[in-house]
N, C-alpha and C positions, 0 to 999 in steps of 0.2 A: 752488598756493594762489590763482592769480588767476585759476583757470578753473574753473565751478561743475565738481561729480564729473561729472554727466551728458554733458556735450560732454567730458567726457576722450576718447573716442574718436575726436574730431576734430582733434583734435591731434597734431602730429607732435614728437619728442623728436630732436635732431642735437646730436654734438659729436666732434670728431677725438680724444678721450682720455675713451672713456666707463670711468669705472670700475666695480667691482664693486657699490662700493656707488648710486650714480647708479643703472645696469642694473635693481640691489631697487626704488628709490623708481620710476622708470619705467617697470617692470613693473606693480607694484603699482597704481600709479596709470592704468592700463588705457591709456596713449599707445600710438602706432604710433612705434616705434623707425626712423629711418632709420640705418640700417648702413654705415660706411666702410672697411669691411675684413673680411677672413674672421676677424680675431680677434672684433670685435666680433659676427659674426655668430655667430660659437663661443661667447661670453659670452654673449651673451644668450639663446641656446638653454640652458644652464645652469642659468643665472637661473633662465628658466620653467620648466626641470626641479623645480630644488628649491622654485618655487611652489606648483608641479602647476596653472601657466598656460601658455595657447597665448598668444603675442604677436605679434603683426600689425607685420609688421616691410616694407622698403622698402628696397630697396639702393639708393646712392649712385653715379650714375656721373658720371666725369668726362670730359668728352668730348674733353679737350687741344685747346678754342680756346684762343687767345692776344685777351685782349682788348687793345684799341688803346688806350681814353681812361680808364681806372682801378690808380689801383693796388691795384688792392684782386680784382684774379683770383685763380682757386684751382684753374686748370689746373697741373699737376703737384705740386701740394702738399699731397701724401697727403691729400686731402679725397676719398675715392671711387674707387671701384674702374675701373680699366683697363676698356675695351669687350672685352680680350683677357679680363683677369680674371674679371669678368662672365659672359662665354662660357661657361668653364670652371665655373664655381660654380654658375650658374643652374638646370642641368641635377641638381646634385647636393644639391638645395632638400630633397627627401623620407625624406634623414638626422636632418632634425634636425625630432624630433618635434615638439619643444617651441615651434616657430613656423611665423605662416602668413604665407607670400609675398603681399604685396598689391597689390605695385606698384616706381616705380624713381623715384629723387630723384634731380635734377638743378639744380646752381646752379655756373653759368661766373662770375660776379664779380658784386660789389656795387658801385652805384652804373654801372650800366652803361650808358651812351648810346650805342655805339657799334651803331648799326642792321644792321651786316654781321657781328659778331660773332651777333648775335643770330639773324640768318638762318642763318649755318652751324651753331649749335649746333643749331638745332629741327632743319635737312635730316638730321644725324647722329644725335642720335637719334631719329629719323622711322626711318633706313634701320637703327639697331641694334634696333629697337620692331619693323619687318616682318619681321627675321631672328630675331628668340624662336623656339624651338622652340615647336610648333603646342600642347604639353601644360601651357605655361607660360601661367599664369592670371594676365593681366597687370590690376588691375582701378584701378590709378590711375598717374597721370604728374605729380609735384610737382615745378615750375621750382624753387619754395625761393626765391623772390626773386632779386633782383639789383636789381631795377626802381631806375632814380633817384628818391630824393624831395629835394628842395628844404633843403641846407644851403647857408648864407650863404657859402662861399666853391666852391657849383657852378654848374653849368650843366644845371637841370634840362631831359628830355625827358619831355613825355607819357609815362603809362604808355601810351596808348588809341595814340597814333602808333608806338610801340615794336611791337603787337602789329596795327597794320593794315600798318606797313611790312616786317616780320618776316614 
């Protein structure tokens, strides 16, 4: 409701508990689904079964940094598929008619300053991004935020120093 219909395509749809009915309204609504698990990748192939849409979907990886300065990380917290998982699934994208691979989401922690986390996470998925198999049509890479903004009890950092130090 707060994004005119036309840039629905620009938008991306995330949640660790998508349900069935979610999956209707964000199919429908023409979003790119990012996917945190082969369930939801299974759903939502469904979904667009029983639409008779293709949905432009983006799998989630997590890359298992440990950030330093937030609580607020979502390394190993079912938020996105294993770089092992991944492996395994990626190659096997061409079962499921009902959606098209767009790309791979990626968000290590919210509120993140910690400038060394942020460097290890891009070098890892840099080095998982060169190993796709050569067929895999990789056409975008969404951090998903983390970036710090400025609440009364932080410590913010540059976004612009985050990504020239990083």
């Amino acid at each position: 409701k707060l994004v005119a219909a036309k840039q629905h395509k620009d938008c991306f749809f995330n949640t660790a508990s998508l349900t069935e009915a979610e999956a209707k309204t964000v199919v429908t609504s023409s979003f790119q689904v990012v996917a945190d698990s082969l369930y939801q990748i299974e759903l939502v192939n469904r979904v667009g079964e029983s639409l008779q849409k293709v949905v432009p979907f983006l799998i989630r990886i997590d890359m298992e940094v440990k950030i330093k300065d937030t609580p607020f990380g979502t390394s190993g917290a079912m938020l996105g598929l294993s770089c092992e998982q991944a492996e395994r699934i990626l190659p096997q994208l061409s079962k499921y008619r009902w959606l098209k691979f767009v790309g791979i989401h990626n968000h290590a922690a919210s509120q993140n300053t910690d400038l060394e986390s942020w460097r290890q996470n891009i070098h890892l998925l840099e080095k998982f991004i060169l190993n796709l198999p050569k067929d895999i049509d990789l056409q975008d890479v969404n951090f998903g935020g983390g970036f710090p903004i400025p609440y009364a009890n932080s410590n913010p950092l540059l976004i612009e120093k985050i990504f020239s130090e990083a």
